[in-house]
N, C-alpha and C positions, 0 to 999 in steps of 0.2 A: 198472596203467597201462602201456600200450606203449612203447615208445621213437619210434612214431611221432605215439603224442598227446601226449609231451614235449615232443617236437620242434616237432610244431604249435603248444602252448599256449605254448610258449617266443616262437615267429619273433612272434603274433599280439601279444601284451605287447610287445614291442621294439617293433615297428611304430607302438602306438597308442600306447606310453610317450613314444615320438618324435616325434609328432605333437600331444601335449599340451606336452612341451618347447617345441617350436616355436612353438606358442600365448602362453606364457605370456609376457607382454610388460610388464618391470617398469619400462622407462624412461619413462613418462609424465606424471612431473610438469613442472607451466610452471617457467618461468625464476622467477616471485615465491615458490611454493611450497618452493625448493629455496635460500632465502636466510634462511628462518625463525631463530629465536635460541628459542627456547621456555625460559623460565624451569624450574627444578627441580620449583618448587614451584606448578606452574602449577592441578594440581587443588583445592588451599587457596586457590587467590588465586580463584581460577573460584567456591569455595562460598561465600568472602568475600562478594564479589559480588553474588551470590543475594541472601545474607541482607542486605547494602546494599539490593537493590533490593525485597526486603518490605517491608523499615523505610518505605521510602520509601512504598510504595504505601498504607501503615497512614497515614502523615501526611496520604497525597491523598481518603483515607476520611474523615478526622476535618474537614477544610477539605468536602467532600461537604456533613456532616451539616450541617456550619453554614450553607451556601448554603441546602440543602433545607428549615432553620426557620425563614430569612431569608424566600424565598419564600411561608411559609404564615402571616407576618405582612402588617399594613397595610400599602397600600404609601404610605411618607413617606420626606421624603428621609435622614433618616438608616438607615433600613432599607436602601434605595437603596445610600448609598454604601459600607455593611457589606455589603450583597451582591457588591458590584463590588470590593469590598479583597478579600473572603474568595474572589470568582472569580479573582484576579490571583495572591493565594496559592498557590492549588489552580495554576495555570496556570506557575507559577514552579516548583513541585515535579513537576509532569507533563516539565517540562524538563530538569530532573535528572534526575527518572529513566530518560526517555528517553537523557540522552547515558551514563548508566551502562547501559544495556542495550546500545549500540553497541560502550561498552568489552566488556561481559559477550559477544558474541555474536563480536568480534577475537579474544578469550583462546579461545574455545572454537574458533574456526576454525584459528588456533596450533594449539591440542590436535591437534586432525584431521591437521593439514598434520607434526603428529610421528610418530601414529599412521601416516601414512600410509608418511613414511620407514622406518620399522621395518619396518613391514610388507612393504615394498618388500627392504629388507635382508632381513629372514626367507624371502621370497621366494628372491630369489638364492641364498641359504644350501642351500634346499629340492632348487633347481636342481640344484645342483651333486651334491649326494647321488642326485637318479634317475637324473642322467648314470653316477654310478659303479657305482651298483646293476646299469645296463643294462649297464655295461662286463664287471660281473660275470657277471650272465646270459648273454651273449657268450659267456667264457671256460669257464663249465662246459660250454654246450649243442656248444662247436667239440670239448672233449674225448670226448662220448659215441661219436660214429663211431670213435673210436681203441679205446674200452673193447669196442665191440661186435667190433670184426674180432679182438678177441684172444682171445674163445670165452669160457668158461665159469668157467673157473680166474681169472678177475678178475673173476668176477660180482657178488661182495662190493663188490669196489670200485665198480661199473658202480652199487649202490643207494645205496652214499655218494655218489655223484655227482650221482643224482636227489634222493635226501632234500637235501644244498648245494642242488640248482637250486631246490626249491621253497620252502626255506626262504626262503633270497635273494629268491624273489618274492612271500613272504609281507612280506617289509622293504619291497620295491617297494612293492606296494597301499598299507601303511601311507605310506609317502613320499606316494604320490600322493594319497591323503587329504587327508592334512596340507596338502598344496600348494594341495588345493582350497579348504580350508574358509581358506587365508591369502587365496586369491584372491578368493573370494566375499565377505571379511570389507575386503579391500581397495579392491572396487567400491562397495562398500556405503558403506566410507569416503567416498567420492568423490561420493556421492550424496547425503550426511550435508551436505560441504561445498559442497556448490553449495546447495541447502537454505539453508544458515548467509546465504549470500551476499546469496538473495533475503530473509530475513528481515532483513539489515542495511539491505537499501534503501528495504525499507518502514518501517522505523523512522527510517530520516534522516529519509524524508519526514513523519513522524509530527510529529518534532523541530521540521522549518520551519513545520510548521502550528503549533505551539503556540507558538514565537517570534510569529508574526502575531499568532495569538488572544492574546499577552500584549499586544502592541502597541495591539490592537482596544480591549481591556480597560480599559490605561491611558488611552486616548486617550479611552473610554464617559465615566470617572471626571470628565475634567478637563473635557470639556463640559459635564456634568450640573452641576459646582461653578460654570464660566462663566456657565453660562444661567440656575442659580436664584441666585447670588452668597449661597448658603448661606440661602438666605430659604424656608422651609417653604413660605411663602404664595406664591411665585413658582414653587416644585415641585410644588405642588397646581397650579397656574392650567396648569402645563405639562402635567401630566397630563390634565388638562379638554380641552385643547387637543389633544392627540391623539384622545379618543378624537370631540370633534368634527371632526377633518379626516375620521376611517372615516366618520362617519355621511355626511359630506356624497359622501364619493363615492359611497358605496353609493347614496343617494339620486337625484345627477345622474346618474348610471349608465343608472338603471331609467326618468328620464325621457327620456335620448336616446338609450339603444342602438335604440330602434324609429324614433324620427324621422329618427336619421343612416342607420339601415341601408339605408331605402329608398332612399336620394342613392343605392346603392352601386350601380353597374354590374355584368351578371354576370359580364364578363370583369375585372373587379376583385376579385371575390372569391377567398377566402383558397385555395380548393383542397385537400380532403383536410385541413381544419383545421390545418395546418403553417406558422409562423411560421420568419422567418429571423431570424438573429441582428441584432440590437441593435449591435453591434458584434464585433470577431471575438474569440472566445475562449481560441481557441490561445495566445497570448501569457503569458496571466497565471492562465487558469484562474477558477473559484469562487470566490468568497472565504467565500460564505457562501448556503447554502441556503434552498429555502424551508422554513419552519418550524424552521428549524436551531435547535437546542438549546444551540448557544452562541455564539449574537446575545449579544451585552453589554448591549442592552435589550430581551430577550427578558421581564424582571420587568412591563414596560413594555405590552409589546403584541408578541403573535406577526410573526417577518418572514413577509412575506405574498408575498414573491417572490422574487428570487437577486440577489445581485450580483457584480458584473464588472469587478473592478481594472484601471484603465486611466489614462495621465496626463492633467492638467488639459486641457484642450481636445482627446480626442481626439473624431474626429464621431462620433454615435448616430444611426442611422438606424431606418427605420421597419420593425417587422416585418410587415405585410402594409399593402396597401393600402387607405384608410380617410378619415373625415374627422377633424379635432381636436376634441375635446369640451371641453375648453378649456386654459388656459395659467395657473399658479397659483403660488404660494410660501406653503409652508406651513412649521408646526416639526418636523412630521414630514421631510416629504421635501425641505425646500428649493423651487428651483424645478424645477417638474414638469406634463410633458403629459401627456395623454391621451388616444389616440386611439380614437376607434369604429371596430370594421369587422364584418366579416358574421358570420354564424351564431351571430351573443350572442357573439360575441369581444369584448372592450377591451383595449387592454396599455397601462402608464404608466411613463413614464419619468421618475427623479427624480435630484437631488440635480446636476444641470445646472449649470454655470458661466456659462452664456448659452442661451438660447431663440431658433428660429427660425424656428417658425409662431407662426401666429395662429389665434386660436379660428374654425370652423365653414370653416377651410381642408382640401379634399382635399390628400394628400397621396401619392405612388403608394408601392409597398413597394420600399425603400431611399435614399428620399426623405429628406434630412437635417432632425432632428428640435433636432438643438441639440447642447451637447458637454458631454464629463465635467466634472463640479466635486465639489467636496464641500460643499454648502450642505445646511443644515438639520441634523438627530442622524445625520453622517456621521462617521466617523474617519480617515477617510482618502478621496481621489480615486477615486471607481467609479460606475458607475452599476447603479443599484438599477433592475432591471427586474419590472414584474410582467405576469399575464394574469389575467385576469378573463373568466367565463365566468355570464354572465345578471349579472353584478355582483359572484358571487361569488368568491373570490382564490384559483387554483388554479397549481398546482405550474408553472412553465414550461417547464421538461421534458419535461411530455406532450407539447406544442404544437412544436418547436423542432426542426427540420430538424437531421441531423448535420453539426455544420459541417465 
């Protein structure tokens, strides 16, 4: 090797040694991350944890099994309100262990936000070592010019100088290594915990939904004991009675989606089959889906539309324009319209606190239909929207402009 390709592979290492220095930027944690307390024994307390939240999950399997035999019994009302205690159970344990996965997912975001300071510390640590390395590199590469103008009779010393310089930047490379694989390992961190962050939010939100559906649950329980007053013969009459309110809409449906359709003007019709909202959604959100799996009288009779948490009189208006097919109180829905409009559309509105058409009244689309209540097998103040298409009760969703 020449003294002129030392000198080149020396200047080239300083320069980019110096330019990854520059780079490396250890100060960026927030203000919260840099207040942390992390327990000693935070990996034990993290496994703890875990194995809490198995247990837990084995208990919400076993309250499962007993819904799932409840359901594939008669349905009477004591199977009824064993289904609805063993839903309420399950839905109490799903709570638990919901709020222990929040604890579980704080400890391990801890963990990261320690991980991270270390690593930040090893970082710096790393720093300081290429800086001295290069200081060393410096100091041999400025002695060679002095070794070469003395000739030949130092030539000895002139390879002890080179064998230092490359040693010395054989410790280099190894430094910069090391500082990579801290860096790499320290993004990664950081990528780990924001990760953590979005999983903690979806879990609150998991949390407040199962606080409701306990609510819902409770609330299923104590109407079903209200309305049959523990009288078999009174939960059978109630059962009868449901599934005669389906039949009869299904039936008035098929007689007057053709009679009312024709009333309809074509500049009244629905347009690209898109319904607007019932009332606006933003606010409170779904409570509960169509077909949703865990309706509280789902044992009962599938929901056959969404509903839309809102308070006691807020207004419901009409999703397209259309005529009324009539105006009803049943035990299903309370009181409840339904309107006709074009292309085998029908949508019905239930569980009303007040009504405010009248039967074979047009109505235009956002024309006030009556307001939220909670009448009939509701748990709480929403209204229960559906759409029905040729009679039959399909998803609302498809239909439903983004609000």
């Amino acid at each position: 090797m020449t003294m002129s390709h030392v000198r080149a592979k020396t200047i080239v290492s300083i320069f980019g040694i110096l330019i990854l220095i520059f780079c490396f930027d250890v100060s960026f944690l927030r203000a919260d991350e840099l207040s942390i307390t992390p327990s000693p024994e935070a990996a034990q307390t993290i496994e703890e944890k875990k194995a809490n939240i198995n247990d837990l999950n084995q208990q919400i399997q076993v309250y499962q099994k007993k819904i799932e035999e409840a359901q594939s019994q008669a349905v009477t009302l004591e199977t009824e309100l064993d289904l609805l205690q063993n839903r309420i159970g399950r839905t109490e344990l799903q709570i638990r262990e919901t709020t222990a996965q929040i604890d579980l997912i704080n400890s391990e975001i801890v963990k990261i936000q320690q991980n991270i300071l270390d690593m930040q510390q090893k970082l710096g640590r790393q720093k300081e070592l290429i800086v001295t390395v290069v200081q060393k590199i410096q100091a041999q590469d400025q002695a060679l010019p002095i070794q070469i103008f003395y000739g030949t009779d130092r030539f000895s010393s002139l390879l002890d100088t080179v064998q230092r310089l490359e040693q010395i930047q054989g410790d280099l490379s190894k430094a910069v290594s090391e500082a990579k694989a801290t860096k790499n390992s320290l993004e990664q961190s950081r990528v780990d915990q924001e990760k953590k962050r979005g999983e903690i939010e979806q879990v609150e939100h998991d949390l407040e939904k199962h606080k409701t559906q306990l609510d819902e649950e409770q609330e299923a329980k104590s109407i079903i004991l209200a309305t049959t007053q523990q009288s078999e013969k009174r939960f059978q009459q109630l059962v009868q009675d449901l599934k005669q309110e389906q039949i009869f809409i299904q039936n008035q449906i098929q007689q007057l989606q053709a009679k009312l359709e024709q009333r309809i003007q074509p500049t009244d019709e629905i347009g690209g089959g898109l319904l607007s909202w019932p009332i606006n959604p933003g606010a409170r959100g779904l409570s509960s889906t169509f077909h949703d799996p865990t309706y509280p009288f789902r044992n009962l009779f599938e929901h056959p539309g969404i509903d839309l948490p809102a308070p006691t009189g807020t207004a419901v208006k009409a999703a397209a324009p259309g005529f009324v097919a009539w105006t009803r109180r049943g035990a299903q829905y309370g009181n409840y319209v339904m309107v006709i409009h074009s292309e085998g559309i029908a949508t019905l509105y239930a569980h009303l606190s007040r009504i405010d058409v009248i039967a074979d009244q047009y109505i235009p689309r956002g024309g006030q239909i009556g307001a939220v209540g909670s009448t009939g097998l509701s748990t709480g103040p929403h209204l229960h929207f559906e759409v029905r298409k040729e009679g039959i009760p399909a998803d609302p969703l498809f239909y439903l402009q983004f609000p």
